[in-house]
C-alpha positions in Angstrom: 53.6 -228.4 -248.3 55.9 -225.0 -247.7 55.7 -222.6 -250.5 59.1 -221.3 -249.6 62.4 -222.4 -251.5 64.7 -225.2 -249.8 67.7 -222.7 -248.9 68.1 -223.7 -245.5 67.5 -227.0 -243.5 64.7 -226.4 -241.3 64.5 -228.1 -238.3 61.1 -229.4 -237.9 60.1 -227.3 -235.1 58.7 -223.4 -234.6 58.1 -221.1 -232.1 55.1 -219.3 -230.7 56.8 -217.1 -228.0 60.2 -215.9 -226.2 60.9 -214.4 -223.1 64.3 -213.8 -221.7 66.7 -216.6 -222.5 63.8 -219.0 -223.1 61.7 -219.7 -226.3 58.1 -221.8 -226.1 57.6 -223.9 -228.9 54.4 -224.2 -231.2 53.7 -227.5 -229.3 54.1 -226.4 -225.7 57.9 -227.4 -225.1 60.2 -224.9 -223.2 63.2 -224.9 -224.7 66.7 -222.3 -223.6 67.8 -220.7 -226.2 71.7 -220.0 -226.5 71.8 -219.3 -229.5 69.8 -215.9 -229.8 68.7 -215.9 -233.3 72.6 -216.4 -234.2 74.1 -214.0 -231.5 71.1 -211.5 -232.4 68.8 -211.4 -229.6 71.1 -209.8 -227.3 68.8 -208.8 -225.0 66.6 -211.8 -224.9 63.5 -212.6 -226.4 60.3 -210.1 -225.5 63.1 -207.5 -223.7 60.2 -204.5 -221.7 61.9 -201.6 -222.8 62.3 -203.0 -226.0 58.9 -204.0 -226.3 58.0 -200.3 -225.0 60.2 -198.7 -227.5 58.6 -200.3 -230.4 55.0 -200.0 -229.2 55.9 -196.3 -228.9 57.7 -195.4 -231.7 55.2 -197.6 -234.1 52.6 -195.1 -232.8 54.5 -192.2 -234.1 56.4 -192.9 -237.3 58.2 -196.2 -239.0 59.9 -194.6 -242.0 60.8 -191.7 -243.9 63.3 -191.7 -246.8 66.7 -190.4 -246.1 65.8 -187.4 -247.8 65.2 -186.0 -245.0 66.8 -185.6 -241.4 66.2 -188.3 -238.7 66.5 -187.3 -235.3 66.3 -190.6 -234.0 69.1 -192.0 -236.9 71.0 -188.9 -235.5 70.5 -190.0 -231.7 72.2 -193.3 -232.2 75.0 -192.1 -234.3 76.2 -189.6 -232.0 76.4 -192.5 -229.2 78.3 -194.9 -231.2 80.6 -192.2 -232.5 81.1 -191.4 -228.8 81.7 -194.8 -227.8 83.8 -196.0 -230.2 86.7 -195.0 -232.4 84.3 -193.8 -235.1 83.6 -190.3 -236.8 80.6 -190.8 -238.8 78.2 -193.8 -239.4 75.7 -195.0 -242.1 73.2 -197.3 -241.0 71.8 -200.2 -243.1 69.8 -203.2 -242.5 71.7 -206.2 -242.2 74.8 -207.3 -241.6 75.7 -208.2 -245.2 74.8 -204.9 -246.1 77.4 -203.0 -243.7 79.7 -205.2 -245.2 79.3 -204.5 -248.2 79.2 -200.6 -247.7 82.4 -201.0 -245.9 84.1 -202.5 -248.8 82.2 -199.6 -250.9 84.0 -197.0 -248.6 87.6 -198.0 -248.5 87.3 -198.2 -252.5 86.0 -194.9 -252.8 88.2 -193.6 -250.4 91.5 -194.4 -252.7 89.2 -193.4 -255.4 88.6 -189.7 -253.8 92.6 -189.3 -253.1 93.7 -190.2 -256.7 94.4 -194.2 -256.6 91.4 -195.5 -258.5 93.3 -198.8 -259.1 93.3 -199.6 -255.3 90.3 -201.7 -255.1 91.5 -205.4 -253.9 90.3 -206.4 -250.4 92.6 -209.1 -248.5 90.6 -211.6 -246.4 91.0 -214.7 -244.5 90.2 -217.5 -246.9 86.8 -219.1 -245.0 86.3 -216.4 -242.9 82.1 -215.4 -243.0 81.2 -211.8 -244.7 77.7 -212.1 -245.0 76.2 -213.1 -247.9 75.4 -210.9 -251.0 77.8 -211.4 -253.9 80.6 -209.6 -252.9 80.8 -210.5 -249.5 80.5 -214.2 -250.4 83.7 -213.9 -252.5 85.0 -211.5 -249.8 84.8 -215.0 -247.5 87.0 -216.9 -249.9 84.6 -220.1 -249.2 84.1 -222.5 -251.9 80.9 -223.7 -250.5 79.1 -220.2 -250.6 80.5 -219.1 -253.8 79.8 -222.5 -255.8 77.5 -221.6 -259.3 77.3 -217.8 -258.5 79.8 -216.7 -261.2 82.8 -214.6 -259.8 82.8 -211.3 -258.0 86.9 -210.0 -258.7 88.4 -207.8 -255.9 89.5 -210.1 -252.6 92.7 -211.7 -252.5 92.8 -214.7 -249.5 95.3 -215.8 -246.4 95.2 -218.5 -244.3 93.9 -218.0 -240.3 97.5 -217.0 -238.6 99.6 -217.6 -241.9 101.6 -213.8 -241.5 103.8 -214.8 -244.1 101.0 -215.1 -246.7 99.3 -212.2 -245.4 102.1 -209.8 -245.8 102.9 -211.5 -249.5 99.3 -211.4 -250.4 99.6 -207.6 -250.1 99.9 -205.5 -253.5 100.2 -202.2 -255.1 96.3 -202.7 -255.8 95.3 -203.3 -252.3 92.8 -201.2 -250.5 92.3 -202.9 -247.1 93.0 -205.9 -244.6 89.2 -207.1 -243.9 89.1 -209.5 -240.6 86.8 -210.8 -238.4 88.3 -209.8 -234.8 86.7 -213.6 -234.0 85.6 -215.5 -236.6 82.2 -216.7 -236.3 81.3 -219.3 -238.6 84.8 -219.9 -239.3 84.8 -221.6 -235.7 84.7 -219.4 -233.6 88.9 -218.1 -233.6 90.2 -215.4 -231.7 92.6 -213.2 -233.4 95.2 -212.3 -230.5 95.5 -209.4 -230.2 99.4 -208.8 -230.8 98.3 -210.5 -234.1 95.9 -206.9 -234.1 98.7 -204.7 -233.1 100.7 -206.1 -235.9 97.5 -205.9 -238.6 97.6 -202.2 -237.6 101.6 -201.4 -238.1 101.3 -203.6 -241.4 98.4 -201.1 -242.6 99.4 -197.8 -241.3 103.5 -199.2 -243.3 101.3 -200.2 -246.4 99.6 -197.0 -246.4 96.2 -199.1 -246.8 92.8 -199.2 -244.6 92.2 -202.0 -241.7 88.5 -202.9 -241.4 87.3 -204.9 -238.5 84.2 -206.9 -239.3 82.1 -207.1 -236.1 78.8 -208.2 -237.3 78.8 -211.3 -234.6 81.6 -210.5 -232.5 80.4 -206.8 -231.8 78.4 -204.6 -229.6 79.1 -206.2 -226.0 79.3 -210.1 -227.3 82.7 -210.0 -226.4 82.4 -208.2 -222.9 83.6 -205.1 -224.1 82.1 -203.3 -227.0 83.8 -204.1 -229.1 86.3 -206.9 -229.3 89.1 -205.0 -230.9 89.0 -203.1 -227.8 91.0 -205.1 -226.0 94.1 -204.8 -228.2 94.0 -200.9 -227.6 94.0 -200.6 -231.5 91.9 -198.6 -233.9 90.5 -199.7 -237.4 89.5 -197.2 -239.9 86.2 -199.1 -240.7 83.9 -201.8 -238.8 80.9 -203.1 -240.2 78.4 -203.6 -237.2 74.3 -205.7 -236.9 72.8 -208.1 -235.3 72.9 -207.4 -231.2 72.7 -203.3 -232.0 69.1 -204.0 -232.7 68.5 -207.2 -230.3 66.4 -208.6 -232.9 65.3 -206.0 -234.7 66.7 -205.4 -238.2 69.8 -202.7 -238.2 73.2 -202.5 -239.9 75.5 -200.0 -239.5 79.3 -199.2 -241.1 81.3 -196.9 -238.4 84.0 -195.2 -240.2 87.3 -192.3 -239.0 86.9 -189.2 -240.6 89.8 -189.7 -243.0 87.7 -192.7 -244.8 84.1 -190.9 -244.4 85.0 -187.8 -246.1 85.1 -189.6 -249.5 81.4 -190.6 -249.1 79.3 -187.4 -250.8 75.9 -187.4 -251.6 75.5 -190.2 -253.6 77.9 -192.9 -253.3 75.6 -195.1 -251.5 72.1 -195.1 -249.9 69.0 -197.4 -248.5 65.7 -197.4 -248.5 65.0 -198.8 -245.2 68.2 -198.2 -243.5 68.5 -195.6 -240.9 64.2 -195.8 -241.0 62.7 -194.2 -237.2 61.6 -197.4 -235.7 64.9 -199.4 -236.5 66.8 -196.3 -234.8 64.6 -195.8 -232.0 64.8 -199.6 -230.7 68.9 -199.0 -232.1 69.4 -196.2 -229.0 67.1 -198.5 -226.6 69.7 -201.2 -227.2 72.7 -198.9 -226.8 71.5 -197.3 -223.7 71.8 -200.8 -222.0 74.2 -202.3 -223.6 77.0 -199.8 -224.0 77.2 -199.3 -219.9 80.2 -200.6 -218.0 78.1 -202.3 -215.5 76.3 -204.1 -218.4 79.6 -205.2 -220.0 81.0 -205.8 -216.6 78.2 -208.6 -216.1 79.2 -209.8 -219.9 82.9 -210.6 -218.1 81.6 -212.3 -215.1 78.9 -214.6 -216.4 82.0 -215.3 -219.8 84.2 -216.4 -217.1 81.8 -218.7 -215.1 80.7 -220.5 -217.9 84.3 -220.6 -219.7 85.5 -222.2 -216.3 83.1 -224.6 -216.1 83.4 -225.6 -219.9 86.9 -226.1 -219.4 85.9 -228.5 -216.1 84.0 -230.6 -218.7 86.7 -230.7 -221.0 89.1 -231.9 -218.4 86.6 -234.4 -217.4 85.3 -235.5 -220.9 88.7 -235.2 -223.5 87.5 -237.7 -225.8 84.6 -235.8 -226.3 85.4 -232.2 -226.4 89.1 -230.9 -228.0 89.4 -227.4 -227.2 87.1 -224.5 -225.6 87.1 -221.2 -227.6 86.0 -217.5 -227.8 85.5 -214.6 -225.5 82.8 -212.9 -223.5 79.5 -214.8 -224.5 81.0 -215.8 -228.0 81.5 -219.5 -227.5 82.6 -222.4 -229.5 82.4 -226.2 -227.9 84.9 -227.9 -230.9 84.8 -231.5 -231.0 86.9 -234.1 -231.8 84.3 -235.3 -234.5 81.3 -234.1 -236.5 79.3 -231.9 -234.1 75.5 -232.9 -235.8 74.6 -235.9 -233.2 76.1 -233.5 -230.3 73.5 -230.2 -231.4 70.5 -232.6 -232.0 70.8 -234.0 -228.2 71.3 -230.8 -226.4 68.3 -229.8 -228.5 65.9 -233.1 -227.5 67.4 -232.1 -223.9 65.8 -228.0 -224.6 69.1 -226.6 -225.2 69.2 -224.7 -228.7 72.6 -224.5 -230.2 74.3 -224.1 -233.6 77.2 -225.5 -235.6 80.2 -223.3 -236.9 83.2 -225.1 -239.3 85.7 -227.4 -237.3 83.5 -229.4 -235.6 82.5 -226.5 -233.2 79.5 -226.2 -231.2 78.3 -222.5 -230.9 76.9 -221.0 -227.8 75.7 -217.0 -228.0 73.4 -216.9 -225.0 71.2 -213.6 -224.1 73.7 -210.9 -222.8 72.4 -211.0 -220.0 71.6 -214.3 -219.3 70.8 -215.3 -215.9 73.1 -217.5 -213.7 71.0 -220.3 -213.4 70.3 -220.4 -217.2 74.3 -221.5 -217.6 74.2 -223.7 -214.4 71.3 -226.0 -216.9 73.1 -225.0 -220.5 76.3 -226.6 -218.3 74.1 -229.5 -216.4 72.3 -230.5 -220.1 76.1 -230.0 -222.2 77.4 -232.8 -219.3 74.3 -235.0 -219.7 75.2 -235.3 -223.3 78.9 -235.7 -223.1 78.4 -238.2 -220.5 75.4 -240.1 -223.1 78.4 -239.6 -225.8 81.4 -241.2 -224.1 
C-alpha cells in the first residue's frame, strides 16, 4: 500500500538511475527518456558538471535566508539580465511560483503608479499556469479549477481569437499573460506576427505583456528564449524547469520600469534564491546560454521535425499534424493519444500526453543523434502496429 494521496496516476514503474537521455528502471529495463522529467532535465539525467557542481557546493553551503546577500543568487542574475531583455530577477522554486510572482508584479506595478484598480490578468482560456490557486484560475481550465472555490482576477480568450482578445481588454486590466507555446495546451505556437501585434496592443493599452516560459524557455526552443525569435520584448517572463536541469529553481525576469515597484517587502521565499539551487542555476546557464549550444538545439529540431513530418506523410491516418519548435514537440493524433504513449513506452520510449490528442516529446537538450534515429525507428514501429 502507498501512503501518498491519489493526485496523480502513477504508472506502475520507477526508476533507479539516469544517465544522459536514458533512465534504468527499478527492474533492469533501459528505457529513453524524451520526456525529461516534463521538459526539466535539460541536460540529461546524471549531467558531470552538474553532478560536480552540487557535490561542491553541498560541501560549502545549501541555504541562507535572503536576509542576507548571495553571491552565487547574484552570479546567475547578472547572466540572465545580460542575456535576455531583463533588468532585475527574483528567483523562486518552481515554476508555479514565478508565476504567480509575476502576476504579483504587474499588480503592484499599477498599484505603485496610482491605478490600484488595475489588477485583471487576460489569459488564453486552457492555456497551463502552473498550479497554485491563482495560476489555476489564471489557466481558465475547468478541469483544474473544479471544487477549489474561485480566485477573481483573469479574464479568458480563445487560442488565435484577436477579436475576443482585444474585446476582453478593460479599464481594469493589468496584463496580457501567454504562453509563447503552449505546453499542455497542445503544444501551439504563437506566430510571431501574432507577438508583434500582442506587443503594439499593450504598449496602445498602456498595460504590461508577460511571457510565460516555464516549459517553452531557456534553450527548449533553440534560442533562449522563444519570444526571441519575434524580435519583441515583454516586460515580465516567468522562467523553471530546464534553468536548473532538474534541480528545483524558478525565477520571474522583469524591465526596470515593472521591478522598481517591488520594495522590500512585497514578496519573498524561503528557499528561493538558496546557494546550491543558484550554484547548479549558473552551471546550467554556462552551457546552455552558448550559441554553439543553442546552435545544436536547431540542428538536431530540424532532423527530427523532418523526419516526423516523413512519418506523417507516410502514416496520415495515424498522425494529423506535427507541432512545436526546437525540442518542444507535439505528435497530435487523429484520436485519443493513451494506446499510442503506452506502446512507445512497452517499446522503451517515455513520452507524455498534452490536450488535443497530442503526443509530447521534450528530449535532453542535447540529445545525441542516434537517440532520435530509435525515438523515430520506435514512433514508426507503433504507427505501423496502429494502422
Amino acid at each position: 500500500m502507498s501512503y501518498l494521496a491519489k493526485n496523480y496516476n502513477r504508472k506502475k514503474i520507477s526508476f533507479k538511475r539516469g544517465r544522459g537521455s536514458y533512465l534504468f528502471s527499478t527492474d533492469g529495463k533501459k528505457y529513453l527518456d524524451m520526456l525529461s522529467g516534463i521538459a526539466v532535465n535539460s541536460l540529461g539525467h546524471a549531467h558531470p558538471k552538474l553532478v560536480k557542481t552540487i557535490k561542491d557546493q553541498s560541501k560549502k553551503l545549501w541555504h541562507v535566508s535572503n536576509a542576507f546577500q548571495i553571491p552565487e543568487g547574484e552570479q546567475l542574475a547578472k547572466k540572465l539580465c545580460q542575456k535576455t531583455f531583463a533588468d532585475y530577477v527574483i528567483f523562486q522554486n518552481s515554476g508555479a511560483e514565478a508565476t504567480e510572482a509575476a502576476i504579483k508584479v504587474a499588480r503592484r506595478y499599477f498599484y505603485s503608479i496610482g491605478k490600484p484598480n488595475k489588477t485583471r490578468i487576460l489569459c488564453i482560456k486552457n492555456s497551463f499556469h502552473g498550479r497554485t490557486l491563482a495560476t489555476i484560475f489564471a489557466s481558465g481550465s475547468k478541469k483544474m479549477t473544479e471544487g477549489f472555490g474561485h480566485v477573481g482576477g483573469f479574464d479568458h480568450f480563445t487560442f488565435g481569437n484577436h477579436n475576443s482578445l482585444k474585446k476582453k481588454i478593460t479599464k481594469n486590466t493589468a496584463a496580457i499573460m501567454v504562453e509563447t507555446i503552449l505546453g499542455e495546451g497542445g503544444i501551439k505556437v504563437i506566430p510571431n506576427w501574432c507577438l508583434k501585434e500582442l506587443r503594439k496592443l499593450c504598449d496602445k493599452k498602456k498595460i504590461l505583456l508577460i511571457l510565460d516560459e516555464v516549459q517553452c524557455g531557456i534553450g527548449r526552443s533553440g534560442d533562449f528564449f522563444a519570444f526571441e525569435n519575434s524580435k519583441i520584448k515583454p516586460d515580465i517572463v516567468p522562467i523553471a524547469k530546464g534553468i536548473g536541469s532538474g534541480f528545483p529553481i524558478g525565477a520571474v525576469l522583469m524591465n526596470k520600469k515593472v521591478a522598481a515597484s517591488m520594495t522590500p517587502g512585497t514578496h519573498g521565499s524561503t528557499f528561493g534564491g538558496n546557494p546550491l539551487a543558484m550554484a547548479v542555476g549558473n552551471a546550467v546557464m554556462d552551457i546552455v546560454s552558448s550559441k554553439k549550444f543553442l546552435k545544436n538545439v536547431k540542428k538536431s529540431s530540424k532532423y527530427f521535425f523532418s523526419n516526423l513530418n516523413n512519418l506523417k506523410e507516410k502514416y496520415p491516418n495515424i498522425i494529423k499534424e506535427i507541432r512545436g519548435r526546437g525540442l518542444l514537440i507535439g505528435i497530435q493524433l487523429h484520436t485519443d493519444q493513451t494506446e499510442f504513449i503506452k506502446k512507445l513506452m512497452i517499446n522503451k520510449l517515455l513520452t507524455i500526453r498534452a490536450a488535443e490528442n497530442v503526443v509530447r516529446i521534450l528530449p535532453p537538450l542535447n540529445v545525441k543523434k542516434k537517440e532520435i534515429d530509435m525515438a523515430l525507428k520506435i514512433i514508426a514501429k507503433v504507427c505501423s502496429e496502429l494502422k
